[in-house]
C-alpha positions in Angstrom: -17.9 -4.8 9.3 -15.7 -7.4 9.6 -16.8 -10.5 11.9 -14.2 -11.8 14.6 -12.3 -15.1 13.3 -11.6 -16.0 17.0 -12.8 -15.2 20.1 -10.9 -12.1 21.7 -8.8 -12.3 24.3 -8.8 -10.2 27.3 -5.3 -9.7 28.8 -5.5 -7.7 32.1 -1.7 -6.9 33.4 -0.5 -5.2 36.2 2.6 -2.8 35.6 0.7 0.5 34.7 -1.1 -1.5 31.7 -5.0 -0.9 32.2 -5.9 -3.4 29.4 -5.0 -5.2 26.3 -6.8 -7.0 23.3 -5.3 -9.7 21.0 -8.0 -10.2 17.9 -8.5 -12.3 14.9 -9.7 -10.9 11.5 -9.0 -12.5 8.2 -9.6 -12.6 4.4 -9.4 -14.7 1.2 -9.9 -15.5 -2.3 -10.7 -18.1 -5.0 -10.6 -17.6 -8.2 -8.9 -17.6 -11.7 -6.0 -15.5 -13.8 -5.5 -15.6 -17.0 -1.7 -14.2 -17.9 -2.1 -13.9 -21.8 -1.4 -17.7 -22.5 -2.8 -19.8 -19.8 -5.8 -19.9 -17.9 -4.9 -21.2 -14.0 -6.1 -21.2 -10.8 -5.8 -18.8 -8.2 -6.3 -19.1 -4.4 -4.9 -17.4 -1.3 -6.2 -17.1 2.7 -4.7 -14.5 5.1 -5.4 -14.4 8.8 -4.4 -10.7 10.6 -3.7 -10.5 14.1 -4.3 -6.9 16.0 -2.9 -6.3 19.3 -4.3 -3.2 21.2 -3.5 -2.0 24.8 -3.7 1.2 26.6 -2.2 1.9 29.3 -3.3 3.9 32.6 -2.2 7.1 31.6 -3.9 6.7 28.3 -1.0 5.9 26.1 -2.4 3.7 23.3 -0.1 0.8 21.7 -0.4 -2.3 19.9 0.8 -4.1 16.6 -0.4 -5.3 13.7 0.9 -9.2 11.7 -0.4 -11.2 8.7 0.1 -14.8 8.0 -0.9 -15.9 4.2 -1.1 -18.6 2.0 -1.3 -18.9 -1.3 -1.7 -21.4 -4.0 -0.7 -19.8 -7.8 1.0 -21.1 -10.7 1.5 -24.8 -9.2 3.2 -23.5 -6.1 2.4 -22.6 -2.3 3.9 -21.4 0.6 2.7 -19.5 4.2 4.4 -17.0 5.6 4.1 -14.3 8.0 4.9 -11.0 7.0 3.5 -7.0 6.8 4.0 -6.6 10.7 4.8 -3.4 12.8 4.1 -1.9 16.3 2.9 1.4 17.3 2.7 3.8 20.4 -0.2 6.5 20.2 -0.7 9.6 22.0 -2.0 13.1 22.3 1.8 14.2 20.7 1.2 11.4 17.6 1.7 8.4 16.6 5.1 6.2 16.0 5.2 3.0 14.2 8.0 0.9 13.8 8.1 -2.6 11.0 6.9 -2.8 7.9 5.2 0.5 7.3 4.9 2.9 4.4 6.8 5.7 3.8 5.5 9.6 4.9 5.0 10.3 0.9 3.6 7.0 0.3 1.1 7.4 3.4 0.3 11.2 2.3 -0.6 10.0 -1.3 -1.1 6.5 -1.7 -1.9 4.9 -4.8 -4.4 5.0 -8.0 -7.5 2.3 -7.4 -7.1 -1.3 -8.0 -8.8 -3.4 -10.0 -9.4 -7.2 -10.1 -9.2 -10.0 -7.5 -5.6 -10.4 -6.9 -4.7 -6.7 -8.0 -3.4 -8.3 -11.6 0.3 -7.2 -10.9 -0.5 -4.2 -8.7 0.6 -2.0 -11.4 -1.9 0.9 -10.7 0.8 1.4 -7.8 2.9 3.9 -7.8 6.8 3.2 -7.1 8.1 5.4 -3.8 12.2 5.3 -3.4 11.7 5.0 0.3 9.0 2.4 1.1 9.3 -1.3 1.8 13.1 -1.8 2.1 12.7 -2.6 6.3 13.4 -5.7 7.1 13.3 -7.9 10.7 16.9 -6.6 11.4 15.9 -3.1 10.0 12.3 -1.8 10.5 11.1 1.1 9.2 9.9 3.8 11.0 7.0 6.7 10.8 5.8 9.3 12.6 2.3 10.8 12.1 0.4 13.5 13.8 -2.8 15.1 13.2 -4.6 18.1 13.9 -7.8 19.2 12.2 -8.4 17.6 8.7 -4.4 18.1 8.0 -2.3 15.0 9.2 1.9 15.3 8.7 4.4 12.4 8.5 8.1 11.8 8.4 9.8 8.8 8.2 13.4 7.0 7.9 14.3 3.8 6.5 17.1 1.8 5.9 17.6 0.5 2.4 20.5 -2.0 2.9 21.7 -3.3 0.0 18.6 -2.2 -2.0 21.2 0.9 -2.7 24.4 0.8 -1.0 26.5 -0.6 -3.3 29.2 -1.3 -0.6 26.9 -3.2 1.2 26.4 -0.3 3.4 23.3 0.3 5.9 22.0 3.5 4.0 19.5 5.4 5.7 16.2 7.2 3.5 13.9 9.6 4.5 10.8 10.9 3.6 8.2 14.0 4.7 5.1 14.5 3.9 1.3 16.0 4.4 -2.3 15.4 3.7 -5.4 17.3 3.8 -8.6 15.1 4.3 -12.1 17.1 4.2 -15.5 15.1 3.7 -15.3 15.5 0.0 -11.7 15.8 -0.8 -8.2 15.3 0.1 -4.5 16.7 -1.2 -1.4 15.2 -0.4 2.4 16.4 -0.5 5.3 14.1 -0.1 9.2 14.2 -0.6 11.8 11.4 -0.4 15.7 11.6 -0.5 17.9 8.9 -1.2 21.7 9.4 -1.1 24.2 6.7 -1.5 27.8 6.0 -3.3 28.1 8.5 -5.3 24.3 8.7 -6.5 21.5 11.0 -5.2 17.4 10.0 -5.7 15.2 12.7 -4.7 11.3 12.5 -5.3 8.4 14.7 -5.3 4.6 13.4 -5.7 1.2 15.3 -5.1 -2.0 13.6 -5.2 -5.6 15.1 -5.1 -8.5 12.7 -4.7 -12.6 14.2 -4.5 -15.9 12.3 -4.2 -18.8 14.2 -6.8 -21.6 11.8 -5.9 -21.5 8.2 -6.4 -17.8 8.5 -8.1 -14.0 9.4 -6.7 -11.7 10.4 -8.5 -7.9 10.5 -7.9 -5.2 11.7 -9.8 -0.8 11.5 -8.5 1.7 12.9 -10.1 5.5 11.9 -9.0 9.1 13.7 -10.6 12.2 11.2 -9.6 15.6 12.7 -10.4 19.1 11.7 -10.1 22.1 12.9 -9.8 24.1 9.4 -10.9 23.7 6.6 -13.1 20.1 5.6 -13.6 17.2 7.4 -15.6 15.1 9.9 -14.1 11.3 8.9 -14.1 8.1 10.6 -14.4 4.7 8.6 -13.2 1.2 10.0 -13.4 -2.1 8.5 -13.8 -5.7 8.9 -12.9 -8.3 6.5 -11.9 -12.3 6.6 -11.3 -14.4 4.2 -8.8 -18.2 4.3 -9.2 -20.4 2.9 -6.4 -23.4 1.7 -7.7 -25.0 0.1 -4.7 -23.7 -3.7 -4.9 -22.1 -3.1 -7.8 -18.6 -0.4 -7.9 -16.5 0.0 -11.5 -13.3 1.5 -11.1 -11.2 1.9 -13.5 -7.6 3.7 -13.9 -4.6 5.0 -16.6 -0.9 5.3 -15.9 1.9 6.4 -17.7 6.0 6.2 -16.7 8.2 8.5 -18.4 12.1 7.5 -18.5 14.7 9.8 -19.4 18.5 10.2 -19.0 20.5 13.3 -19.2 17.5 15.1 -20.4 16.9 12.4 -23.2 14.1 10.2 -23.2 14.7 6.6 -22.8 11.0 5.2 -23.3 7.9 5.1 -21.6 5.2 2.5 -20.4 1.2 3.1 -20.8 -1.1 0.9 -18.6 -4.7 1.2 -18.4 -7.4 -1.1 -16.1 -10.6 -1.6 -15.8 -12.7 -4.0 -13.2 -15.9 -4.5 -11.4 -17.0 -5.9 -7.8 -20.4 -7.2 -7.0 -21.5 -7.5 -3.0 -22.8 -11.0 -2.6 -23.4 -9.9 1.2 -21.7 -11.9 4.5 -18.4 -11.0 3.6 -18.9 -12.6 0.0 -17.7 -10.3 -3.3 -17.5 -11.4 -7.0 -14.8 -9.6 -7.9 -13.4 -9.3 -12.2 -10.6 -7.4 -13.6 -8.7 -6.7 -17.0 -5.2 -5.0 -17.1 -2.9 -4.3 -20.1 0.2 -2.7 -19.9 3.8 -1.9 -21.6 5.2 -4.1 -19.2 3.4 -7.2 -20.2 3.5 -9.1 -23.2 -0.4 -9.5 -22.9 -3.7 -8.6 -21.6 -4.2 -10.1 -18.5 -7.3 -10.7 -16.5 -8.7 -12.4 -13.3 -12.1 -13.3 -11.8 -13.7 -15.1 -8.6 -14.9 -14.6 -5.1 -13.4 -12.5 -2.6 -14.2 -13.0 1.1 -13.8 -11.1 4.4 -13.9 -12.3 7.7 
């Protein structure tokens, strides 16, 4: 459980607001990277704020900001970022910001490995996630009932792929089944912008069979215009062995153009995590990939607050 970095504070207001929380929880790392050449250092500290309020009727609300820095390859900088608001009820849930798509929140990703993620390359690439800005937020709708949960969201991907400059709105649908053991998710996205459509499908199915989960995703871009279609599926294991959890994880990307392949990329990793206890985690990781001109790797102490 994570420990409070602050004290919370206890707003009580007036104006059909019963109560509302402002708290303090953080993370950090310290550690080393090694990118195929060089050996350097690695550091980074993040402090999240979580704002939660309900009000009398019993309409839930609240937000959600990170500020980080980060010290890496000679350089450093803070910066907030990865913030949205919310409003929850007994119809669902709407969050506005920086928020994933409905396919990306029905599927997710493979498991990481390392202690800075290594390039995040166990990720999977959704066409409609992370193109919000502060002028144009995201948004997402969620709303559960039993073990199934269903999204939809709309974003606006700018110049990310207008090429007029236009404001070019993306959406995305999608659902997830969560049982004790196991858990299936659905998702589509739809992209269409001068001249060029991007559609995509992705399934996911993730089970636990004792101490180890397993997850496997499978996405199909196509496009109607001037770009390659893509194909991305990979599988990846994480064993809990008391302090100790492996994970470990494969992923290929398929590229192909009017039917013709254009290439591919393999990338495979493989890392461990040991529980120091008080927040405390030794954390290692190795990753090689098409996409990099080495095998890269990482290692240090993890901490959460």
């Amino acid at each position: 459980m994570k420990k409070v970095l602050f004290a919370t504070t206890a707003l009580v207001m007036t104006a059909g607001v019963a109560a509302a929380e402002v708290s303090l929880s953080g993370d950090g790392r310290m550690g080393m990277v090694y990118d195929g050449d060089d050996l350097q250092f690695t550091s980074r500290a993040r402090v999240k704020f979580t704002l939660t309020g309900e009000s009398d009727s019993g309409l839930s609300f609240g937000g959600e900001f990170r500020v980080d820095h980060e010290d890496e390859d000679g350089s450093s900088a803070s910066r907030g970022g990865a913030g949205h608001v919310y409003i929850s009820g007994a119809y669902g849930k709407l969050s506005m910001g920086d928020i994933d798509s409905a396919s990306e929140k029905a599927n997710g990703d493979l498991h990481g490995v390392g202690l800075t993620g290594l390039g995040d390359i166990n990720e999977f690439v959704y066409l409609t996630s992370d193109f919000e800005s502060n002028d144009n937020p995201g948004a997402l709708y969620e709303y559960t009932t039993g073990a199934f949960t269903a999204y939809a969201s709309m974003m606006d991907a700018g110049d990310d792929y207008g090429f007029d400059g236009d404001n070019d709105t993306v959406w995305s649908i999608g659902g997830k089944y969560a049982a004790s053991n196991y858990a299936f998710g659905l998702g589509y996205e739809a992209v269409d912008v001068d001249g060029f459509d991007l559609n995509q499908w992705t399934i996911s199915g993730e089970g636990t069979f004792g101490q180890a989960t397993v997850k496997a995703i499978y996405s199909d871009m196509d496009n109607d215009g001037v770009f390659d279609d893509v194909k991305q599926y990979g599988l990846s294991v994480m064993y809990d062995a008391g302090a100790t959890d492996v994970s470990a994880f494969y992923k290929k990307d398929e590229y192909s153009f009017a039917g013709v392949d254009t290439g591919d990329a393999d990338t495979w990793g493989i890392g461990a995590a040991y529980d120091l206890g008080g927040g405390a985690t030794l954390k290692g990781g190795i990753v090689d990939s098409d996409y990099n001109a080495d095998t890269i790797a990482d290692f240090g102490v993890a901490f959460t607050f």
